[in-house]
py3Dmol code that shows the C-alpha trace and the ligand (Angstrom):
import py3Dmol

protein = """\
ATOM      1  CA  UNK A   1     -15.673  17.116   6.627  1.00  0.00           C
ATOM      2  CA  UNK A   2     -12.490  18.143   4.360  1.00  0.00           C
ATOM      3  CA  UNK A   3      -9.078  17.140   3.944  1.00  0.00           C
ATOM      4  CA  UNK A   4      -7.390  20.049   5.539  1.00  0.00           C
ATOM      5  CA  UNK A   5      -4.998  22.473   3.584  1.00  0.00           C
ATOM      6  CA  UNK A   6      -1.571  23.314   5.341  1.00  0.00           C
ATOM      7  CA  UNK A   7      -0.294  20.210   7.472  1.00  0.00           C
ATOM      8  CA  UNK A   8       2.091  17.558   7.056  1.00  0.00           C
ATOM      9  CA  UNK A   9       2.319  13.862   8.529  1.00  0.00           C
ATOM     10  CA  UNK A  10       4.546  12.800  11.466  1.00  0.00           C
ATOM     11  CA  UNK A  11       5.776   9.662  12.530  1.00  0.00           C
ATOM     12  CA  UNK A  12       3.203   7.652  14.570  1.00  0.00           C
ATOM     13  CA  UNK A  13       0.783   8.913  12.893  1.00  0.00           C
ATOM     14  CA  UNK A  14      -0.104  12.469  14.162  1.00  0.00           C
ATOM     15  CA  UNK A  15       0.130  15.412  11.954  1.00  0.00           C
ATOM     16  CA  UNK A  16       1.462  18.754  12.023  1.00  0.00           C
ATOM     17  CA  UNK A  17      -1.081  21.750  10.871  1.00  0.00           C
ATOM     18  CA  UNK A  18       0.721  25.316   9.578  1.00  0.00           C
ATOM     19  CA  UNK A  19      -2.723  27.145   9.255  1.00  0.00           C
ATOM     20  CA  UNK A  20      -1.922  29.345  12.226  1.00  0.00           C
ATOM     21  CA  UNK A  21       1.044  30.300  13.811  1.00  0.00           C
ATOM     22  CA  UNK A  22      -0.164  27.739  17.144  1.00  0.00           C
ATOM     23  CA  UNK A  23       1.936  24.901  14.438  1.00  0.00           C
ATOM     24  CA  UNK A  24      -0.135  22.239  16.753  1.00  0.00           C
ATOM     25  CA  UNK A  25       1.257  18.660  16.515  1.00  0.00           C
ATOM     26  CA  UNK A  26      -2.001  16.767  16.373  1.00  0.00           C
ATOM     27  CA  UNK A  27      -2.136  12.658  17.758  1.00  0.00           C
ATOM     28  CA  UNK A  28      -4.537  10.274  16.417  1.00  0.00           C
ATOM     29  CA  UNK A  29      -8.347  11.424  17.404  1.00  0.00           C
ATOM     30  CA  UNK A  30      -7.032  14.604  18.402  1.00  0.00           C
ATOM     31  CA  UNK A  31      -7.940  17.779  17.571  1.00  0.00           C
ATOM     32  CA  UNK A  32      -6.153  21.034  17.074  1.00  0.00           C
ATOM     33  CA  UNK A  33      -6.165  24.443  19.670  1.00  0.00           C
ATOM     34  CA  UNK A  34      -8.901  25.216  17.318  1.00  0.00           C
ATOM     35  CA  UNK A  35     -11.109  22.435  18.465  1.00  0.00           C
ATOM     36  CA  UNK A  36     -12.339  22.376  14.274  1.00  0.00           C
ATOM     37  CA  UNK A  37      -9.064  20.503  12.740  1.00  0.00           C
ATOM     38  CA  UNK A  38      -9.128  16.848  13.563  1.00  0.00           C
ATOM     39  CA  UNK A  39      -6.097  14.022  13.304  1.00  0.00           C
ATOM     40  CA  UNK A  40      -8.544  11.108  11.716  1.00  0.00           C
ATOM     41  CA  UNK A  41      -6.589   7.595  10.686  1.00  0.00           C
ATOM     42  CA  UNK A  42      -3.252   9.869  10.471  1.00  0.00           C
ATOM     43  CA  UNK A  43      -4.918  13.008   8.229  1.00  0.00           C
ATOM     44  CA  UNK A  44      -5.931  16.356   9.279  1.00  0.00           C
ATOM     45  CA  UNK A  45      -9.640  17.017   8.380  1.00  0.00           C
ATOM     46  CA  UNK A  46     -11.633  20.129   8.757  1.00  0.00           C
ATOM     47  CA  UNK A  47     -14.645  19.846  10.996  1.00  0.00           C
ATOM     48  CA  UNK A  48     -16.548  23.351  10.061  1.00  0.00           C
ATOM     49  CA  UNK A  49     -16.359  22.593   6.138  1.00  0.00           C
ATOM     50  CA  UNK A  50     -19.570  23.795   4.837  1.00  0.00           C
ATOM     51  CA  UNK A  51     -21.159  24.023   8.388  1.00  0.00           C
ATOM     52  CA  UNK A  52     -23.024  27.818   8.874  1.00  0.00           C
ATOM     53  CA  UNK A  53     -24.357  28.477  12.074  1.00  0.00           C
ATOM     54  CA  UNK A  54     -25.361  32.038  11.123  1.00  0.00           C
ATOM     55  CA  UNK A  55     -26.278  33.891   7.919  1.00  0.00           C
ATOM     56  CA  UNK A  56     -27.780  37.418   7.480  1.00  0.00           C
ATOM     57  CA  UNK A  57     -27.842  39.856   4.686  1.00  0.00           C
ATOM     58  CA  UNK A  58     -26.112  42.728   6.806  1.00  0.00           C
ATOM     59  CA  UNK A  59     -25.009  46.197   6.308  1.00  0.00           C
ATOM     60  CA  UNK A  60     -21.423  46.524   5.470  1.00  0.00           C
ATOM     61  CA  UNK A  61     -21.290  49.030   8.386  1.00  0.00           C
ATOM     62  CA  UNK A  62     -21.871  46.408  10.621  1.00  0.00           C
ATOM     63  CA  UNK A  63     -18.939  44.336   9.826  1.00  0.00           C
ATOM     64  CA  UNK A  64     -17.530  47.063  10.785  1.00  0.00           C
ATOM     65  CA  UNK A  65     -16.241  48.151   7.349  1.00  0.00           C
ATOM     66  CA  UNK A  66     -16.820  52.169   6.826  1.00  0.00           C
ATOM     67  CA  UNK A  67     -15.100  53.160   3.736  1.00  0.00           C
ATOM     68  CA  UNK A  68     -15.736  50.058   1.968  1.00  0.00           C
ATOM     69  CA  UNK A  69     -19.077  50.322  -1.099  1.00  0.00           C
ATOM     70  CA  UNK A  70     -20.940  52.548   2.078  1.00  0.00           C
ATOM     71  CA  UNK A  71     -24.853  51.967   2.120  1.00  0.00           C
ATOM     72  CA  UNK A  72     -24.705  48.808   0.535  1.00  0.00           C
ATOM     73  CA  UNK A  73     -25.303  44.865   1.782  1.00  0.00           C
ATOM     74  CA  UNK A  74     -22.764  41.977   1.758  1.00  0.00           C
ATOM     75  CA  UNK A  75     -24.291  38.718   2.574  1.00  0.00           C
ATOM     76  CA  UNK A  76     -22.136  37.318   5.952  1.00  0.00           C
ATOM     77  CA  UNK A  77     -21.863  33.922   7.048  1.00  0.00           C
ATOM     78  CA  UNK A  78     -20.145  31.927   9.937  1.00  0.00           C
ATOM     79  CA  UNK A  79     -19.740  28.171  11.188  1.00  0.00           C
ATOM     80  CA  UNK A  80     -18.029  27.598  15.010  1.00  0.00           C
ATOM     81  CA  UNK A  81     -14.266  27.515  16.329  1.00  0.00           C
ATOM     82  CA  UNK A  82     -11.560  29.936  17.244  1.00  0.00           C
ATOM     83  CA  UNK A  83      -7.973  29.563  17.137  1.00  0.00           C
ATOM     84  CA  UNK A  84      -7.512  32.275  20.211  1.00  0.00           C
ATOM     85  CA  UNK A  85      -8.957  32.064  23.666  1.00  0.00           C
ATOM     86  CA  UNK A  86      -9.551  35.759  24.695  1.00  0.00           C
ATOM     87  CA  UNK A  87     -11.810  35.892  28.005  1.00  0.00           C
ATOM     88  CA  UNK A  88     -13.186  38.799  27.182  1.00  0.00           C
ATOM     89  CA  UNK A  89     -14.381  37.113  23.479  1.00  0.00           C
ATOM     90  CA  UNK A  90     -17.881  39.034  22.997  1.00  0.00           C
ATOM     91  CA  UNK A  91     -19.718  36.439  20.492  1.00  0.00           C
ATOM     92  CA  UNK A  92     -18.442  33.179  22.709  1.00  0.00           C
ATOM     93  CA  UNK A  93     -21.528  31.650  22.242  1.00  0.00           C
ATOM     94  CA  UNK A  94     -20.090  30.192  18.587  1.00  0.00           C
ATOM     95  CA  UNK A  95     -16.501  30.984  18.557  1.00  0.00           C
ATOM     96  CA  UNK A  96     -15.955  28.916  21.856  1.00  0.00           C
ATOM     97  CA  UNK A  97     -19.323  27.493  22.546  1.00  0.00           C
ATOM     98  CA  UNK A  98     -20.645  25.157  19.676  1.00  0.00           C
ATOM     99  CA  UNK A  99     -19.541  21.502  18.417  1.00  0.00           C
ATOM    100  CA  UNK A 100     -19.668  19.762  15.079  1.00  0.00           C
ATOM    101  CA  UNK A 101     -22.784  17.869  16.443  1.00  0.00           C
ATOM    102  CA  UNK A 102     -24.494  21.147  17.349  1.00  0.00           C
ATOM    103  CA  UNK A 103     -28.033  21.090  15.452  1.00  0.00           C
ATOM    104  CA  UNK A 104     -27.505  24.630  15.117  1.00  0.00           C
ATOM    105  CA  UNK A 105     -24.865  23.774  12.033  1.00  0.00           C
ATOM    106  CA  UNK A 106     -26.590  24.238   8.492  1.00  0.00           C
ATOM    107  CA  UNK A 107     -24.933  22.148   5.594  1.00  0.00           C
ATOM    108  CA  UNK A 108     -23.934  24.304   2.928  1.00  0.00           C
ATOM    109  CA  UNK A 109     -22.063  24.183  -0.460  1.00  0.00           C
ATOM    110  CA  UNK A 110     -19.327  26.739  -1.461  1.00  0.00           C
ATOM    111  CA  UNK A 111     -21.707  27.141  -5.288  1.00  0.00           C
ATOM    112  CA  UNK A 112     -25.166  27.522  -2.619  1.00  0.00           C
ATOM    113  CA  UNK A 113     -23.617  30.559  -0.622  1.00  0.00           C
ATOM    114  CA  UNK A 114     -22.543  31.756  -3.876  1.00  0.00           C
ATOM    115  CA  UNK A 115     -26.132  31.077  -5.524  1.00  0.00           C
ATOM    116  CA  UNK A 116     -27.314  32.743  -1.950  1.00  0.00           C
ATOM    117  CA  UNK A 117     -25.103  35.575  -2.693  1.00  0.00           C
ATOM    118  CA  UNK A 118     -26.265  36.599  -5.732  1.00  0.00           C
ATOM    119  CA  UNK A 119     -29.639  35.859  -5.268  1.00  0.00           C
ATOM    120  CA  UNK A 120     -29.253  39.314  -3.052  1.00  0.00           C
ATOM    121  CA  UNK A 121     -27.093  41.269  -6.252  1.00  0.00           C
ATOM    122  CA  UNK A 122     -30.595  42.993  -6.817  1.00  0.00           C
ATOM    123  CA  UNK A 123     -31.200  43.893  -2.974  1.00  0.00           C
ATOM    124  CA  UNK A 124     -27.589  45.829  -2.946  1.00  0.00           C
ATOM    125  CA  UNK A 125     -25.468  42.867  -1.892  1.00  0.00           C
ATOM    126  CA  UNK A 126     -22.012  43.372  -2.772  1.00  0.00           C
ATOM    127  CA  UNK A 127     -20.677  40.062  -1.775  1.00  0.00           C
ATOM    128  CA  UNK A 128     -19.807  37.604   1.255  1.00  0.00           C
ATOM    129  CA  UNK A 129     -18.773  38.390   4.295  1.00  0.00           C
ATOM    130  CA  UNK A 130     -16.710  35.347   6.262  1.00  0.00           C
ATOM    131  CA  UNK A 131     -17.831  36.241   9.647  1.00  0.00           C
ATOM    132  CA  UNK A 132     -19.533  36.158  13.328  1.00  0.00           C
ATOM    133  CA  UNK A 133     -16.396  33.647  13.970  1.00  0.00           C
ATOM    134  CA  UNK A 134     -12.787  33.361  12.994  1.00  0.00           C
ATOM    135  CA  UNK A 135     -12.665  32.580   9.339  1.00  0.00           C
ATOM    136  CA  UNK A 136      -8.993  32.003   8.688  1.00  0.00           C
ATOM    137  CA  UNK A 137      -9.923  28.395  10.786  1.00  0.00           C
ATOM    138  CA  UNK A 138     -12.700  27.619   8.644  1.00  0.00           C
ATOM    139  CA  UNK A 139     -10.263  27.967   5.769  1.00  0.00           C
ATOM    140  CA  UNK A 140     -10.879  25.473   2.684  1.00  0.00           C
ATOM    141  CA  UNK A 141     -14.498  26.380   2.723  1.00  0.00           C
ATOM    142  CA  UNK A 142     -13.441  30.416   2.700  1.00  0.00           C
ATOM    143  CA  UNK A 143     -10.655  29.843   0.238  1.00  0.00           C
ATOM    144  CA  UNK A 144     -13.219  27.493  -2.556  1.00  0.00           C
ATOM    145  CA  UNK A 145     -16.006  30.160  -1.897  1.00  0.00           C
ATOM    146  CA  UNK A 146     -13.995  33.283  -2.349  1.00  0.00           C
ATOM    147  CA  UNK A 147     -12.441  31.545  -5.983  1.00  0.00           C
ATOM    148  CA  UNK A 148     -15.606  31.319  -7.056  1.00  0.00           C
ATOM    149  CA  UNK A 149     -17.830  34.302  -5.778  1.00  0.00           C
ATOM    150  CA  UNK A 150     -15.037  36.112  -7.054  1.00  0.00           C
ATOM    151  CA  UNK A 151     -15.529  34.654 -10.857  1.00  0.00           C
ATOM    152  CA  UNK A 152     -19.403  35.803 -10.457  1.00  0.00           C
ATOM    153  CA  UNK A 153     -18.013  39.364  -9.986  1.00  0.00           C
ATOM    154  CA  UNK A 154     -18.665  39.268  -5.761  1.00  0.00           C
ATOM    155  CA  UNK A 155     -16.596  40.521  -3.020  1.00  0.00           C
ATOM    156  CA  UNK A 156     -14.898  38.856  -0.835  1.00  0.00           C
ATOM    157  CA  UNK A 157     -14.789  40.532   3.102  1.00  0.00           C
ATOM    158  CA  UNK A 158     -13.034  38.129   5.884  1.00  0.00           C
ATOM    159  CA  UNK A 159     -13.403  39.955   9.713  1.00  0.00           C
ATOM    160  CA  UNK A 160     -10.877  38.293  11.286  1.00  0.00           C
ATOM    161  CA  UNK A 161      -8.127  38.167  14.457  1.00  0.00           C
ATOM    162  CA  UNK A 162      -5.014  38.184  11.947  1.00  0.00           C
ATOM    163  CA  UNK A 163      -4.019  34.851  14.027  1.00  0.00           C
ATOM    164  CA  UNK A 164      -2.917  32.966  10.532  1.00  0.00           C
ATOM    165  CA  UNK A 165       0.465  31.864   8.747  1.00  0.00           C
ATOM    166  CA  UNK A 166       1.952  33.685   6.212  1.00  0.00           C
ATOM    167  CA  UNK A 167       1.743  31.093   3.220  1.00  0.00           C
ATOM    168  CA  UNK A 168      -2.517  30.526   3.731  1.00  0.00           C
ATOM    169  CA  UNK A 169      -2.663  34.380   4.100  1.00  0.00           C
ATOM    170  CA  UNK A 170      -0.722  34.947   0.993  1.00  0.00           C
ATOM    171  CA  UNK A 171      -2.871  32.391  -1.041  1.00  0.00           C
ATOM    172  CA  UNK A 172      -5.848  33.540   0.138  1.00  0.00           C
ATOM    173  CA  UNK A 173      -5.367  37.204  -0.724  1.00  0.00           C
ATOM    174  CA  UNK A 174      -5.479  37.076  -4.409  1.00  0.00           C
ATOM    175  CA  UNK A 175      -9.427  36.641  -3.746  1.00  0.00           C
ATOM    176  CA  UNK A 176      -9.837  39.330  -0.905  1.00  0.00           C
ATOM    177  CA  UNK A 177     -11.147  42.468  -1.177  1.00  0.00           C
ATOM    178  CA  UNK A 178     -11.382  44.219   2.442  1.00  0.00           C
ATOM    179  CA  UNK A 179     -10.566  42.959   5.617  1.00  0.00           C
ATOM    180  CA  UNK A 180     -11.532  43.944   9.108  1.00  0.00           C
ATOM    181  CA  UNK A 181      -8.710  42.276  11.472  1.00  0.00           C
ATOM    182  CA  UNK A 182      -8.395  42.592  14.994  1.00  0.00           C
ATOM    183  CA  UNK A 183      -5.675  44.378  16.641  1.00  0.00           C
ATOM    184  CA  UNK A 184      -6.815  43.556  20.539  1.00  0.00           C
ATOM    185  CA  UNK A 185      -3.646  45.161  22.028  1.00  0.00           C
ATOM    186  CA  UNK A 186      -0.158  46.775  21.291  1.00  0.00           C
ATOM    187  CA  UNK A 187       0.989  45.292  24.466  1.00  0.00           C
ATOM    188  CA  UNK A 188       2.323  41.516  23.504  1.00  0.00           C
ATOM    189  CA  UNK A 189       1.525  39.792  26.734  1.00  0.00           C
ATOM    190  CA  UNK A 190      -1.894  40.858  26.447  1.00  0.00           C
ATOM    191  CA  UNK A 191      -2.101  38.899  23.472  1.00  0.00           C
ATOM    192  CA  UNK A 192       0.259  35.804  24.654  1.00  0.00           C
ATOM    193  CA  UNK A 193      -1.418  35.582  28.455  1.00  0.00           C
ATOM    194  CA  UNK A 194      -5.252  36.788  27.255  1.00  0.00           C
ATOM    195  CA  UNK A 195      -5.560  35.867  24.241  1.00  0.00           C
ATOM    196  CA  UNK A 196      -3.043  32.827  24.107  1.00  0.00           C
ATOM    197  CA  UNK A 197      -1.724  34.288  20.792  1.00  0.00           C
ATOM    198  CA  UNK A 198       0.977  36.677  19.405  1.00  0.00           C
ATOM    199  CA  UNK A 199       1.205  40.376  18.572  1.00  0.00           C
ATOM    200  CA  UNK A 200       3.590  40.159  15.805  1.00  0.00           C
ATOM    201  CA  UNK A 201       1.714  37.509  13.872  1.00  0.00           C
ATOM    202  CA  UNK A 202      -1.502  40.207  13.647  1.00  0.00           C
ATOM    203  CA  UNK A 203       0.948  43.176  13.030  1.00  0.00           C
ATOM    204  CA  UNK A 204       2.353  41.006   9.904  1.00  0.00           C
ATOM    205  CA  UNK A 205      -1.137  39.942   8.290  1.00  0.00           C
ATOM    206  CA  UNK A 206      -2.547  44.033   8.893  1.00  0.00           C
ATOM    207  CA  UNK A 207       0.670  45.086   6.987  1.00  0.00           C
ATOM    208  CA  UNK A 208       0.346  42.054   3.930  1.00  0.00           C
ATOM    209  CA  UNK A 209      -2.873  42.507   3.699  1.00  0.00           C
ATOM    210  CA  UNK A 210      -2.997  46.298   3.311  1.00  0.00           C
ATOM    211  CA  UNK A 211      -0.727  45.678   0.896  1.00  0.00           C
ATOM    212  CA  UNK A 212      -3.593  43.941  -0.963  1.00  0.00           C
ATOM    213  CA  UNK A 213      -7.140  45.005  -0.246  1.00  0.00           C
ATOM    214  CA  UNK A 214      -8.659  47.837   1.698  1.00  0.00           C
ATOM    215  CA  UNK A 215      -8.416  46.906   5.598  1.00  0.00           C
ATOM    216  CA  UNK A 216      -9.877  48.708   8.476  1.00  0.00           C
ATOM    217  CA  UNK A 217      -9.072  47.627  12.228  1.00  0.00           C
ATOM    218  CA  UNK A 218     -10.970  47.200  15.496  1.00  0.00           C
ATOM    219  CA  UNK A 219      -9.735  47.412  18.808  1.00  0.00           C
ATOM    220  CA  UNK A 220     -11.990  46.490  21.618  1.00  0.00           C
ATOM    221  CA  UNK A 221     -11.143  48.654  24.168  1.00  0.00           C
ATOM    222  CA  UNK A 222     -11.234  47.129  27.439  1.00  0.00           C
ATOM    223  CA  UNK A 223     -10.887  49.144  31.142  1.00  0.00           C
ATOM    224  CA  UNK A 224      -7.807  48.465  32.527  1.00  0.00           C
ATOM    225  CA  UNK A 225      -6.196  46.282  30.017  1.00  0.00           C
ATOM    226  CA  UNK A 226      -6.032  48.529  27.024  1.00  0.00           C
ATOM    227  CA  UNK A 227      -7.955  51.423  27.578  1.00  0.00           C
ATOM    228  CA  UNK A 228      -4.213  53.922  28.217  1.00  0.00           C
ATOM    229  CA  UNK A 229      -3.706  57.046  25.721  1.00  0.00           C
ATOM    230  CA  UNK A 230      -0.178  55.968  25.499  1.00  0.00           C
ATOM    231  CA  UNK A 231      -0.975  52.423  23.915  1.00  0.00           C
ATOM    232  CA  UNK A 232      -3.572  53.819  21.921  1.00  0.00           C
ATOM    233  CA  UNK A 233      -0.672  56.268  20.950  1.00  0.00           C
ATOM    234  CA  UNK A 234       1.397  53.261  19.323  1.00  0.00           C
ATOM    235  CA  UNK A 235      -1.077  51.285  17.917  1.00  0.00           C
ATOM    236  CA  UNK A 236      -2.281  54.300  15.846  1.00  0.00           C
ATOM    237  CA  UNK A 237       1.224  55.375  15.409  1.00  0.00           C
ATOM    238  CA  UNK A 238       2.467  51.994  13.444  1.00  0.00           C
ATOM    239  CA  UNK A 239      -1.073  51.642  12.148  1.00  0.00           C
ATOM    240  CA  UNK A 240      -0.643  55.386  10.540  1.00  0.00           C
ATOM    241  CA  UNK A 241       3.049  53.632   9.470  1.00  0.00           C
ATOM    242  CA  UNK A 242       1.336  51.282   7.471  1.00  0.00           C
ATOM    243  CA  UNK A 243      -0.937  53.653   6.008  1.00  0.00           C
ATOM    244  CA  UNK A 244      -2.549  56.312   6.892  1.00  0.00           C
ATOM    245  CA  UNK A 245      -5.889  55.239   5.116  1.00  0.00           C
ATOM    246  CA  UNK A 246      -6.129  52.732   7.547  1.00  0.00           C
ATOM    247  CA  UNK A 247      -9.610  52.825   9.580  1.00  0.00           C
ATOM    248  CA  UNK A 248      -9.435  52.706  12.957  1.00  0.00           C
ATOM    249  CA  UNK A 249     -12.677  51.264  15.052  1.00  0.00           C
ATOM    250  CA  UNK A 250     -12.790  51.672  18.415  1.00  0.00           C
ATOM    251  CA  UNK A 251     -14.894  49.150  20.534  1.00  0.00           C
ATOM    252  CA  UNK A 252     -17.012  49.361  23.698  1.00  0.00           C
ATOM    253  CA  UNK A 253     -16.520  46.014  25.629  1.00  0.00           C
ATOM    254  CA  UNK A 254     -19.318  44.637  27.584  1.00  0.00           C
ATOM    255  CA  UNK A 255     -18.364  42.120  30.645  1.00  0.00           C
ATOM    256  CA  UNK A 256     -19.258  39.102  28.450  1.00  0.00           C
ATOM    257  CA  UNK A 257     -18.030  35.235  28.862  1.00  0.00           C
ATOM    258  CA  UNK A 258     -15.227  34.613  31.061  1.00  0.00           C
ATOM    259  CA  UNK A 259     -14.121  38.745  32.062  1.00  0.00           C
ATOM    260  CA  UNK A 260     -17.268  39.728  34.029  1.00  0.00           C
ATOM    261  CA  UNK A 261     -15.399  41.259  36.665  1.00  0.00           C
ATOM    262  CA  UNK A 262     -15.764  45.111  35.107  1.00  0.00           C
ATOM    263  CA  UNK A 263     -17.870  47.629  33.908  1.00  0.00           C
ATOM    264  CA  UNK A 264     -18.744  48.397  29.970  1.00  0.00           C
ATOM    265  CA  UNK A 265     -16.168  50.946  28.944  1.00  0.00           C
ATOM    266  CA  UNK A 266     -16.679  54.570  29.347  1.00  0.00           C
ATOM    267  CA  UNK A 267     -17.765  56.305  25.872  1.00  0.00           C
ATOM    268  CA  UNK A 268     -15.797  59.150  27.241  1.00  0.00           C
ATOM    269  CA  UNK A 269     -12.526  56.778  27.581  1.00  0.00           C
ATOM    270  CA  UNK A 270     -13.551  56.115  24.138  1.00  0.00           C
ATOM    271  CA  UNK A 271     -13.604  59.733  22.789  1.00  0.00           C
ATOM    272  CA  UNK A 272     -10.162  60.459  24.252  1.00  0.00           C
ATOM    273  CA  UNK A 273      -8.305  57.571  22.547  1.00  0.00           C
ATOM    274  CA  UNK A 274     -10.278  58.543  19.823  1.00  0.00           C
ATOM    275  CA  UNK A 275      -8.538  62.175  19.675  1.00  0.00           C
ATOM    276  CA  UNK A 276      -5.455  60.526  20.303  1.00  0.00           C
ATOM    277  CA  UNK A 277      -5.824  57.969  17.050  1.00  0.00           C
ATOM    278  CA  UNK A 278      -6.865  60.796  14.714  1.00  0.00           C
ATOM    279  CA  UNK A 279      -3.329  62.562  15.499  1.00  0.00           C
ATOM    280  CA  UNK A 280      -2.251  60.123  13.018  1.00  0.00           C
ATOM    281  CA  UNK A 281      -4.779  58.418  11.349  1.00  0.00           C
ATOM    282  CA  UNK A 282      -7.218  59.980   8.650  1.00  0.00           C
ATOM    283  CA  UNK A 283     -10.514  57.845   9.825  1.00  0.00           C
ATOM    284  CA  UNK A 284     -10.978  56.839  13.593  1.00  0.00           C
ATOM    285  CA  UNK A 285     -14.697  55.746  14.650  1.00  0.00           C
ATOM    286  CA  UNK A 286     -16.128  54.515  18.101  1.00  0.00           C
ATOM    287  CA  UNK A 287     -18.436  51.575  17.832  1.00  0.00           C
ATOM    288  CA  UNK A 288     -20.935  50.275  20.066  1.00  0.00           C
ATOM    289  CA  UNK A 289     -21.509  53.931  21.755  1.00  0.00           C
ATOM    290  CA  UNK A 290     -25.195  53.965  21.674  1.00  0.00           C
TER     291      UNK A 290
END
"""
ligand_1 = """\
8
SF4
S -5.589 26.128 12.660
Fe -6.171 24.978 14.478
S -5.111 23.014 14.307
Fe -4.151 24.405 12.833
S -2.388 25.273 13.943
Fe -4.113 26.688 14.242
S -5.122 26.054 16.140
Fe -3.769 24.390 15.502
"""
view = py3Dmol.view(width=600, height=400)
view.addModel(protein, "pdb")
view.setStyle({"model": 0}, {"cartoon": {"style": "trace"}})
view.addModel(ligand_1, "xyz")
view.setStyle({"model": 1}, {"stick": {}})
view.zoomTo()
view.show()
């Protein structure tokens, strides 16, 4: 456990925490939307500090990063906790599924994923990968680690939902160097009544951070929610507004967690937003296809 970065004490003793834009008020013994950021004795601690629940040399393809040191490695590593809710989330089992207590939880230092890191320099690992589940909520541990794999001469990669504040994005991307970020919808109820977060937050860390690091984008494309030529049409449009270097990833959902109730998405629905993206963007891909 950590003291947690980015809250502020209330009267009463429950705390405020300004990681994401949620702003949750937190009581005594409480814990945040998250489920990771506890109120303990009137102090907001982080649960998932140093706590990996998976950790794979992978390659940087698979993050999905495609124009980002191609054909090479980045070491990736995630602990539990999300700060959204989607019921369509397709790797529930540790975003949504795990605990503290789960056994499953490796202790780790900030300096031993570095160490890790570089022990893999030789095998074509470029760096670390914050991963598998939302990093901007396992943030102290993300933010030490990246200051110091970055003074080793690593990369830093976060694959992320954009759901964080400005000031903890803006800190944090000094020691960035590509981000994948979700964009799960143009369509701001889908975000506020799926997801139980907000549009504009995402649309504001894609546009800071591509003013910072190289950022590519994934939309998981689901039938009947998102899966229209017209919203893929605006997405790419503003996306294309931000830059045009921006990668697009298009993603085949599989019924998975709480959305069972339809089929995996057509490749072919997949290829036509596809054409429709590459109208304005350079680099459009389809993930997931095979
Ligand atoms: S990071 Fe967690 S505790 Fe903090 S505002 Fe977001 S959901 Fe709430």
């Amino acid at each position: 456990m950590k003291q947690a970065m980015y809250y502020e004490k209330r009267e009463g003793g429950s705390v405020q925490c300004f990681l994401c834009p949620h702003n949750c008020v937190i009581k005594q013994d409480g814990a945040g939307i998250c489920r990771v950021r506890k109120n303990i004795g009137g102090e907001l601690y982080s649960l998932n500090y140093g706590k990996v629940t998976s950790i794979a040399l992978d390659p940087v393809e698979k993050k999905p990063l495609y124009r980002f040191h191609p054909g090479k490695y980045i070491l990736s590593a995630g602990t539990f906790g999300c700060n959204l809710k989607c019921s369509f989330c397709q790797n529930w089992s540790i975003s949504q599924g795990m605990s503290p207590d789960d056994e499953r939880a490796v202790d780790i230092t900030p300096g031993q994923l570095v160490k890790e890191a570089l022990k893999h320099v030789r095998h074509g690992n470029i760096g670390i990968a914050y991963t598998y589940n939302e990093p901007s909520i396992w943030y102290e541990f993300v933010y030490e680690t990246s200051m110091l794999a970055k003074k080793e001469g690593l990369a830093n990669v976060l694959v992320t939902n954009g759901f964080i504040s400005r000031k903890p994005l803006e800190e944090l991307l000094p020691f960035v160097d590509a981000m994948n970020i979700d964009v799960k919808s143009f369509n701001p109820s889908f975000y506020k009544e799926i997801c139980k977060g907000s549009l504009e937050n995402v649309k504001e860390t894609v546009e800071m951070a591509a003013a910072k690091c190289h950022v590519e984008v994934t939309t998981l494309v689901i039938p009947g929610f998102n899966d229209s030529v017209e919203e893929m049409d605006e997405i790419a449009r503003w996306l294309a507004s931000v830059s045009p270097e921006i990668v697009l990833h298009l993603s085949r959902y599989f019924p998975r967690y709480k959305m069972n109730d339809r089929s995996p998405t057509p490749v072919r629905t997949l290829e036509n937003l596809r054409d429709e993206a590459l109208k304005y963007l350079r680099h459009v891909y389809l993930g997931n296809v095979w």
